[in-house]
BATI-180234 format. One line per 2 residues: number of its first residue (from 1); for each residue z, y, x of N, C-alpha, C, O, CB. Coordinates in steps of 0.02 Angstrom, whole numbers, plus 50000, padded with zeros to 5 digits. Glycine has a CB too. Layout:
# residues N
NUM> Z Y X Z Y X Z Y X Z Y X Z Y X  ...
//
This chain:
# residues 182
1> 53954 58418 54774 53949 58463 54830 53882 58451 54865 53862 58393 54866 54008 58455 54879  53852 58490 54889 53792 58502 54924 53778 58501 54984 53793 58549 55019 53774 58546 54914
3> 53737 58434 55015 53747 58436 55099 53722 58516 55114 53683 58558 55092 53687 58367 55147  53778 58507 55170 53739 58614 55224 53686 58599 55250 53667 58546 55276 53787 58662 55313
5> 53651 58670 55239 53584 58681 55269 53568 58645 55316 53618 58631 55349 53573 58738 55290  53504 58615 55345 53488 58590 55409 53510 58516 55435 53508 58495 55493 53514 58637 55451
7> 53534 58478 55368 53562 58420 55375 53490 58364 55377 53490 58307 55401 53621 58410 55311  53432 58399 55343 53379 58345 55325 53395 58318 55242 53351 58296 55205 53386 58274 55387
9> 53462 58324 55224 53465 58283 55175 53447 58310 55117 53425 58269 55077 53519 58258 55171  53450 58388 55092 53425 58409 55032 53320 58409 55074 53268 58384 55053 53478 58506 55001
11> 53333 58441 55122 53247 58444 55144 53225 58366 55116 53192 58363 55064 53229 58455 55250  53242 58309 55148 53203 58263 55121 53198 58240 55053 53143 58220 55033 53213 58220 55150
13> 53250 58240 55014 53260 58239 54952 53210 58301 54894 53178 58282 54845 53339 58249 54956  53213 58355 54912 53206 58398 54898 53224 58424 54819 53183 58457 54787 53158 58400 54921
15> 53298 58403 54789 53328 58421 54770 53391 58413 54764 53424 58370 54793 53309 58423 54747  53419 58472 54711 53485 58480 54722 53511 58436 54645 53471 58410 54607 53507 58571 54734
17> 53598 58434 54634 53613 58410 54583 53584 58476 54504 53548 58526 54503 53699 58392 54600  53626 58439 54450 53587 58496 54398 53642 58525 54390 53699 58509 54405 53547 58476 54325
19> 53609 58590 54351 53643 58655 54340 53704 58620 54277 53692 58578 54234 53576 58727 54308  53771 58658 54293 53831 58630 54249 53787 58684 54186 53747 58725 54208 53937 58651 54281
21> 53796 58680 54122 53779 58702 54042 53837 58765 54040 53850 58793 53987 53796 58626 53970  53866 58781 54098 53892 58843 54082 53882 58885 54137 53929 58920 54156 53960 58841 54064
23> 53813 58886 54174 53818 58903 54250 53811 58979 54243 53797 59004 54188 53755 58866 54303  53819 59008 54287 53819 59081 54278 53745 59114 54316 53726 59117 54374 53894 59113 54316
25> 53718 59133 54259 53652 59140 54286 53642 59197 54320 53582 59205 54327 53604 59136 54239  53689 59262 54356 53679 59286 54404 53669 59253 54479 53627 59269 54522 53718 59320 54398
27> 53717 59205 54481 53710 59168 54537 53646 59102 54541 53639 59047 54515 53781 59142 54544  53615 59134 54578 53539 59103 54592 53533 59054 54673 53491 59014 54694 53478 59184 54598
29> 53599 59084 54701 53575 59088 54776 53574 58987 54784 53553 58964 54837 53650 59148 54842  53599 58938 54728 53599 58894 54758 53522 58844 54710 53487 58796 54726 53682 58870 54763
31> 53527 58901 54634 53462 58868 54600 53386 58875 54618 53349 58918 54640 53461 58889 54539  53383 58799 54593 53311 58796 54631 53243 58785 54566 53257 58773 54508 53315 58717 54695
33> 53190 58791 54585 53136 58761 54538 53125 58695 54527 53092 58679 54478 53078 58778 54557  53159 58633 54582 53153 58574 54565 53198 58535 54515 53199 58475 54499 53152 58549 54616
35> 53239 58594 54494 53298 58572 54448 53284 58591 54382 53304 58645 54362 53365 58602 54467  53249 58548 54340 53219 58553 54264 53278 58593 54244 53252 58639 54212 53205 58473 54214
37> 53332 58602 54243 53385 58642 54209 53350 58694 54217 53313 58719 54175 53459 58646 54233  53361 58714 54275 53321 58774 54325 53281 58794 54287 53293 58836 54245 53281 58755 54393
39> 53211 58759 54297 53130 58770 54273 53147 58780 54187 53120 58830 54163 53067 58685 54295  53176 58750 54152 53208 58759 54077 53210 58818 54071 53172 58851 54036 53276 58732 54060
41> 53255 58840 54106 53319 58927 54103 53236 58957 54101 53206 58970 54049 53401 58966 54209  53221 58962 54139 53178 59030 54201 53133 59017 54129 53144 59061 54089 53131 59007 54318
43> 53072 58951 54098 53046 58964 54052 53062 58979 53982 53023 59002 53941 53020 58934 54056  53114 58968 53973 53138 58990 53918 53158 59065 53905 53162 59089 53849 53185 58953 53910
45> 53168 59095 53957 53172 59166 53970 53112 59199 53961 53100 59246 53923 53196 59181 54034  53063 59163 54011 52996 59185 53977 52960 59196 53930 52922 59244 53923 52971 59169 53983
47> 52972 59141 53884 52968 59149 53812 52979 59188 53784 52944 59207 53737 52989 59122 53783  53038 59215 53803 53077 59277 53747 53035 59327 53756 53014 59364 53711 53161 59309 53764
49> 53020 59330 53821 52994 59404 53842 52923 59425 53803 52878 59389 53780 52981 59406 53931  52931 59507 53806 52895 59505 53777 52822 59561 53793 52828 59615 53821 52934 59505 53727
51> 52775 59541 53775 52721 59561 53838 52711 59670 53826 52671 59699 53862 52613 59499 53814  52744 59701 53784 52758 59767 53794 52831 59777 53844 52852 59828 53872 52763 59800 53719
53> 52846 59735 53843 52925 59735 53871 52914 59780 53930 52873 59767 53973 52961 59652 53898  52953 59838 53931 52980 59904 53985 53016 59879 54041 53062 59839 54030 53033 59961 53950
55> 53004 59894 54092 53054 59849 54167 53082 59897 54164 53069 59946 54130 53026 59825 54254  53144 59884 54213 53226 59903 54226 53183 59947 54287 53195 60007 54288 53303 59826 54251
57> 53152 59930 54320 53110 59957 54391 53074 59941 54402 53059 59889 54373 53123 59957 54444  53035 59964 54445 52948 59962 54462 52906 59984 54430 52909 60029 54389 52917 59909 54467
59> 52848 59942 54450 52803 59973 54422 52754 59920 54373 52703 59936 54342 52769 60008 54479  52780 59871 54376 52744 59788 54359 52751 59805 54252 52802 59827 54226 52825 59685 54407
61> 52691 59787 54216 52688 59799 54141 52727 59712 54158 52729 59689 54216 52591 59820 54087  52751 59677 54101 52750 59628 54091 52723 59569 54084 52740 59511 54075 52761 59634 54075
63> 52663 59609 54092 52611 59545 54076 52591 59538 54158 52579 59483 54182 52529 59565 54013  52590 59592 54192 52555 59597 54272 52613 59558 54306 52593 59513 54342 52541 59690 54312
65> 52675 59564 54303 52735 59526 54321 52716 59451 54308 52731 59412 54353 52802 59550 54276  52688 59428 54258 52681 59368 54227 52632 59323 54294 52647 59272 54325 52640 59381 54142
67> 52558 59375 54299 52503 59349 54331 52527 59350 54407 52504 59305 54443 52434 59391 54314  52566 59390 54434 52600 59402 54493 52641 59325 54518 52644 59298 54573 52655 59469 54475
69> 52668 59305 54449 52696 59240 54454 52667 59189 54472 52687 59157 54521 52718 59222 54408  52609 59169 54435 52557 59146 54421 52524 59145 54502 52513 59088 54520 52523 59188 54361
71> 52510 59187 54542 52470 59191 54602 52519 59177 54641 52493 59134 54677 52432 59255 54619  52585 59184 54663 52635 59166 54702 52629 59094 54681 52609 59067 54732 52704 59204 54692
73> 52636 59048 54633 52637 59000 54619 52570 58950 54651 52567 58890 54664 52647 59010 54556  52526 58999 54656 52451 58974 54675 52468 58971 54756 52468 58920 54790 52378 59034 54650
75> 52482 59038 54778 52518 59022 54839 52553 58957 54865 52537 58920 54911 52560 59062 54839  52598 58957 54827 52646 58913 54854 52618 58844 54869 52635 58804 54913 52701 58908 54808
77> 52566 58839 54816 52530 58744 54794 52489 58758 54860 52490 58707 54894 52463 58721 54695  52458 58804 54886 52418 58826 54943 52342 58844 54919 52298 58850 54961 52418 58768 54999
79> 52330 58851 54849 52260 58838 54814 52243 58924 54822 52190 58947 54800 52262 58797 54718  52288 58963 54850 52275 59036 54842 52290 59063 54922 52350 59065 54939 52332 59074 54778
81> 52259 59076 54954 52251 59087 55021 52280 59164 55027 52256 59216 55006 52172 59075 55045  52331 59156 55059 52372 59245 55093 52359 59257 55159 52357 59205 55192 52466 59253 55096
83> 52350 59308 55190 52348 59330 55254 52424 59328 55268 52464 59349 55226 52311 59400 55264  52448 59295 55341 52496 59327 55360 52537 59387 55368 52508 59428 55403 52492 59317 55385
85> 52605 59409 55343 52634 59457 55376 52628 59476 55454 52645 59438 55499 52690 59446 55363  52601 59540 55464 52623 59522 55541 52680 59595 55558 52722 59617 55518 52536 59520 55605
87> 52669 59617 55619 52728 59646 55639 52798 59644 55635 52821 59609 55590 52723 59682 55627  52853 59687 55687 52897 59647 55703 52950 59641 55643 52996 59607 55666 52922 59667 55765
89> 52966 59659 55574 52986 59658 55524 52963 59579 55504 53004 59538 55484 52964 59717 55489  52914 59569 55509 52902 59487 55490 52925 59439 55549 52960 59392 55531 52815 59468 55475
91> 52915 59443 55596 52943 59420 55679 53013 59425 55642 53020 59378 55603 52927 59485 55765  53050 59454 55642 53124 59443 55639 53146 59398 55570 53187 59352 55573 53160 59520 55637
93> 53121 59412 55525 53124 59386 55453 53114 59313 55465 53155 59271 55446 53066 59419 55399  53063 59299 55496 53045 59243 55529 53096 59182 55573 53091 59121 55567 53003 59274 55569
95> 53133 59211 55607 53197 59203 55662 53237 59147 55594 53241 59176 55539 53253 59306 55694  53260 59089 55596 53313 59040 55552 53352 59077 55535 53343 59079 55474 53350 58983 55581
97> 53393 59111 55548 53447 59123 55526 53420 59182 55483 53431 59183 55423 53502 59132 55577  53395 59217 55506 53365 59290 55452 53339 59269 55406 53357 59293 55352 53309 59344 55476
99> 53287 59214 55406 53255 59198 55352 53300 59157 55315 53298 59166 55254 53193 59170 55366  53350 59104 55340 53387 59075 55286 53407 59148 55263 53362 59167 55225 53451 59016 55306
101> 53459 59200 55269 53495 59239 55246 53444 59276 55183 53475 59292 55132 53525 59282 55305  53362 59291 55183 53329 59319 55149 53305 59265 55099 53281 59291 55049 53285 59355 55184
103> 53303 59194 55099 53285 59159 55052 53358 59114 55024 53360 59089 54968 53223 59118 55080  53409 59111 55069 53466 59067 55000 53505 59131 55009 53557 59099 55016 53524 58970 55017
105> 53529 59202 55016 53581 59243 55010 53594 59312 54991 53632 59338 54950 53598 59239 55052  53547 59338 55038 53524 59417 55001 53496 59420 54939 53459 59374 54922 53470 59455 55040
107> 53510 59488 54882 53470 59487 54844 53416 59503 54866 53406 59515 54925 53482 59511 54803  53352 59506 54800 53301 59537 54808 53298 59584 54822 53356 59601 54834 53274 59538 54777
109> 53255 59634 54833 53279 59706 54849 53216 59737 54781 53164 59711 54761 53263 59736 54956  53249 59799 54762 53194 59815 54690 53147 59865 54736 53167 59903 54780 53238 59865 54602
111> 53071 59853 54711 53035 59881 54708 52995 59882 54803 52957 59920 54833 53066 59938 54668  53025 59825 54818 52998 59790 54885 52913 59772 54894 52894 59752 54839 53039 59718 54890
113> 52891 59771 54913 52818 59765 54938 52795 59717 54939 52834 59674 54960 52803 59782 54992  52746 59699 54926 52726 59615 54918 52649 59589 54940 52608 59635 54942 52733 59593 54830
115> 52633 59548 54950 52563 59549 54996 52499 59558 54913 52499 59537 54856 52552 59442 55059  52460 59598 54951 52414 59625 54915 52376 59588 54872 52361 59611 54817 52380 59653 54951
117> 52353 59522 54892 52326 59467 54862 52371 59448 54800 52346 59424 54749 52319 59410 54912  52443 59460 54807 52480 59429 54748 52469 59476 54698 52488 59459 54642 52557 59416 54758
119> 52436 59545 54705 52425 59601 54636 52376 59609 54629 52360 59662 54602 52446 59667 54633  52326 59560 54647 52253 59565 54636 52208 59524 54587 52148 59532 54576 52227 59555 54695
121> 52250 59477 54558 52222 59461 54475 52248 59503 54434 52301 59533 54433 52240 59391 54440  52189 59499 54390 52173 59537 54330 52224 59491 54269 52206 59434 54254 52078 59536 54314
123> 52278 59517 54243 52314 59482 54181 52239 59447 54117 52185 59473 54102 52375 59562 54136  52263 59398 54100 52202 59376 54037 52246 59368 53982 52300 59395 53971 52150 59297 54048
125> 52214 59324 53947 52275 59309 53886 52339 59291 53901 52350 59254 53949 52261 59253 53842  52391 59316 53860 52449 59325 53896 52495 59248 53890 52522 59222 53938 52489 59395 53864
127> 52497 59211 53797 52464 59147 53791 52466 59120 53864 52514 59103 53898 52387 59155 53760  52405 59120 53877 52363 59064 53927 52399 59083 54011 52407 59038 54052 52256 59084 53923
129> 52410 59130 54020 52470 59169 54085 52520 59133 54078 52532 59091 54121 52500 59254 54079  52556 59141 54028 52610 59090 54018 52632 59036 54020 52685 59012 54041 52620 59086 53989
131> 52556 59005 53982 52567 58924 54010 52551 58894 54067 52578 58845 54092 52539 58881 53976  52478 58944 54100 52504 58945 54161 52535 58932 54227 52523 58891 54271 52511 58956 54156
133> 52581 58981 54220 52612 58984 54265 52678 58913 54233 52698 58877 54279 52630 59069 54281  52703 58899 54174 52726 58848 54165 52696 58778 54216 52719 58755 54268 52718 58846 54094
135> 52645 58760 54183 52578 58713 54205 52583 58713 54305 52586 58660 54337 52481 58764 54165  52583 58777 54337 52599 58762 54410 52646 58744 54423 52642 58701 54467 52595 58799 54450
137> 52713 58760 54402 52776 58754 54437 52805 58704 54412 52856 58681 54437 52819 58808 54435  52774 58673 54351 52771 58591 54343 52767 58570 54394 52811 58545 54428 52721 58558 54308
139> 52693 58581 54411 52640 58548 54466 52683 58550 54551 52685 58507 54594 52554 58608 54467  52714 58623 54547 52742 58630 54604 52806 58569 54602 52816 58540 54656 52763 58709 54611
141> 52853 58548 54539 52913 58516 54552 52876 58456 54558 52915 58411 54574 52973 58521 54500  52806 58430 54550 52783 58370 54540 52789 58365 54621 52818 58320 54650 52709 58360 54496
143> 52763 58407 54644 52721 58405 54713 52804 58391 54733 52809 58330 54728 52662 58487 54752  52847 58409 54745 52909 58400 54795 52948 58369 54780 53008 58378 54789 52943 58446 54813
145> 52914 58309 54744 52947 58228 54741 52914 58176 54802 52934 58120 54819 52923 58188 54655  52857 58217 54829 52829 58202 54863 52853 58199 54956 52824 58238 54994 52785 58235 54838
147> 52889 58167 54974 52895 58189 55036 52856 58186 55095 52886 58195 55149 52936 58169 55048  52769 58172 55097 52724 58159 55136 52694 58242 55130 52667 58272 55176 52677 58090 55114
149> 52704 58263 55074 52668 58333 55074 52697 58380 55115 52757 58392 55122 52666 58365 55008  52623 58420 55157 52652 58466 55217 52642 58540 55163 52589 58554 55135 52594 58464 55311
151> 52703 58579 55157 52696 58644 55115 52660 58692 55173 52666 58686 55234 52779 58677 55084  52624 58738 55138 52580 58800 55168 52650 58855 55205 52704 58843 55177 52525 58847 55086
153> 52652 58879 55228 52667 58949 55262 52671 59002 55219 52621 59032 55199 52617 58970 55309  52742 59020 55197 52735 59077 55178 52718 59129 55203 52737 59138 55261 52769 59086 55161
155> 52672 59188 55164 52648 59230 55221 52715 59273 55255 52716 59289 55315 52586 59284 55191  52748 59282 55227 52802 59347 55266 52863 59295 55281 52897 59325 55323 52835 59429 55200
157> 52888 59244 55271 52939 59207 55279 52909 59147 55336 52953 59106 55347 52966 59183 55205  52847 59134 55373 52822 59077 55385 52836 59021 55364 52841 59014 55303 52822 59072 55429
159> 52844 58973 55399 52880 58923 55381 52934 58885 55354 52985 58878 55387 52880 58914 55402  52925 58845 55263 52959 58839 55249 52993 58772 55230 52950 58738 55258 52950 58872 55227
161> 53028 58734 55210 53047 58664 55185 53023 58669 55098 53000 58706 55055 53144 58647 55199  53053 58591 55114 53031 58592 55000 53093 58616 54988 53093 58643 54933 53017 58493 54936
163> 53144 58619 55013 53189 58653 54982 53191 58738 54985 53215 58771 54939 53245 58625 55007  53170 58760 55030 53181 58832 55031 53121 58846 55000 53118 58907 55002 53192 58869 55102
165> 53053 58818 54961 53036 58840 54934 53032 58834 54850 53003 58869 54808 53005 58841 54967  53083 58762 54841 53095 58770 54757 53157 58844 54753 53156 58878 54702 53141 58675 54716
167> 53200 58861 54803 53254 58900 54787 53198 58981 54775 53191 59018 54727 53325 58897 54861  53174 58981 54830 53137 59047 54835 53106 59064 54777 53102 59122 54754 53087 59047 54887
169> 53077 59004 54747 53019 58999 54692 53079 59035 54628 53076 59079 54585 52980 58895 54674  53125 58991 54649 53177 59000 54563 53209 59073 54571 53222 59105 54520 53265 58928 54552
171> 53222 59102 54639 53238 59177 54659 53194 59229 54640 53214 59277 54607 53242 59185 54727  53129 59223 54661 53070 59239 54625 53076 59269 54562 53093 59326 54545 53033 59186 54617
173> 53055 59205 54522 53048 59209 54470 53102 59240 54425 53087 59273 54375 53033 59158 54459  53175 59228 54447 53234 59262 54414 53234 59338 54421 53241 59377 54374 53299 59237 54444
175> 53225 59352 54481 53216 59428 54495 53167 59474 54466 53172 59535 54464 53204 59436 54557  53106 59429 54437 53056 59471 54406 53085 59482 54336 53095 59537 54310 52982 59438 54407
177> 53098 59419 54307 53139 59416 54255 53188 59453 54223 53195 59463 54163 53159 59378 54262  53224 59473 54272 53279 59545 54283 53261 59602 54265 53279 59638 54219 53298 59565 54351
179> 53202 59611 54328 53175 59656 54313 53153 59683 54249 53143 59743 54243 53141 59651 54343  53145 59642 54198 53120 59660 54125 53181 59640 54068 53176 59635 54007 53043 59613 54106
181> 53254 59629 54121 53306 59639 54057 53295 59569 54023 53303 59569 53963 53286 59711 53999  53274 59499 54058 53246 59437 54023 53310 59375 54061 53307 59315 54046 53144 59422 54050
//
């Protein structure tokens, strides 16, 4: 069982136990990126995919979904600089309780808006995208063994823990994933 939110004890830790080998991979709301099961699933899905692959919705080719990953990930390490959300849609999102509810509970929402900087690389080899974005979110589960490290600000969520941002990261990434039927 999983200490509740706001205890300090998953925040300092910054992870959770591992995924049971029969977990049901709709339910995301408690998986995170620091959980190699986790990071396993999400790349191994990747793999399959395949870079003509048609989305369920939007507007993202598969490969632009890929680099999208890839720059959120850059985000997250802080090596990729976002402007803040502002207005009162981010103000409220912002508020604990809204933002827990938008990062461990609500789904994603399809075809939602995303800060401009995250659609502004150019896809390269798809190969090298891939590993990639593998290669950060390594880097990212490396980084949140770390408990001295201060994480960056999400731009539309502000402020986050290492835990709300391995879950977000693994929400992320599942939802794009979806999106292409992966």
């Amino acid at each position: 069982m999983m200490p509740p939110v706001g205890t300090g004890l998953l925040d300092r830790a910054c992870h959770t136990h591992s995924l049971p080998a029969d977990h049901d991979a709709c339910d995301d709301m408690t998986h995170t990126l620091w959980d190699p099961i986790a990071r396993k699933s999400l790349f191994d899905r990747l793999a399959a995919l395949e870079p003509t692959a048609t989305p369920l919705w939007g507007r993202f080719s598969a490969h632009g979904m890929v680099v999208h990953l890839v720059d959120s990930a850059r985000m997250a390490l802080g090596t990729m600089p976002v402007r803040m959300a502002r207005g009162a849609p981010a103000r409220i999102v912002r508020l604990p309780g809204v933002r827990h509810l938008f990062v461990y509970v609500l789904p994603f929402p399809r075809n939602a808006p995303t800060m401009r900087e995250l659609l502004s690389s150019p896809p390269g080899d798809w190969s090298a995208d891939l590993a990639t974005f593998v290669q950060l979110t390594e880097e990212l589960a490396r980084r949140a063994t770390d408990m001295c490290i201060k994480w960056p600000a999400h731009p539309f969520f502000g402020p986050l823990t290492c835990r709300d941002w391995g879950v977000l990261g693994y929400r992320h990434t599942n939802h794009h994933l979806r999106q292409f039927g992966a």
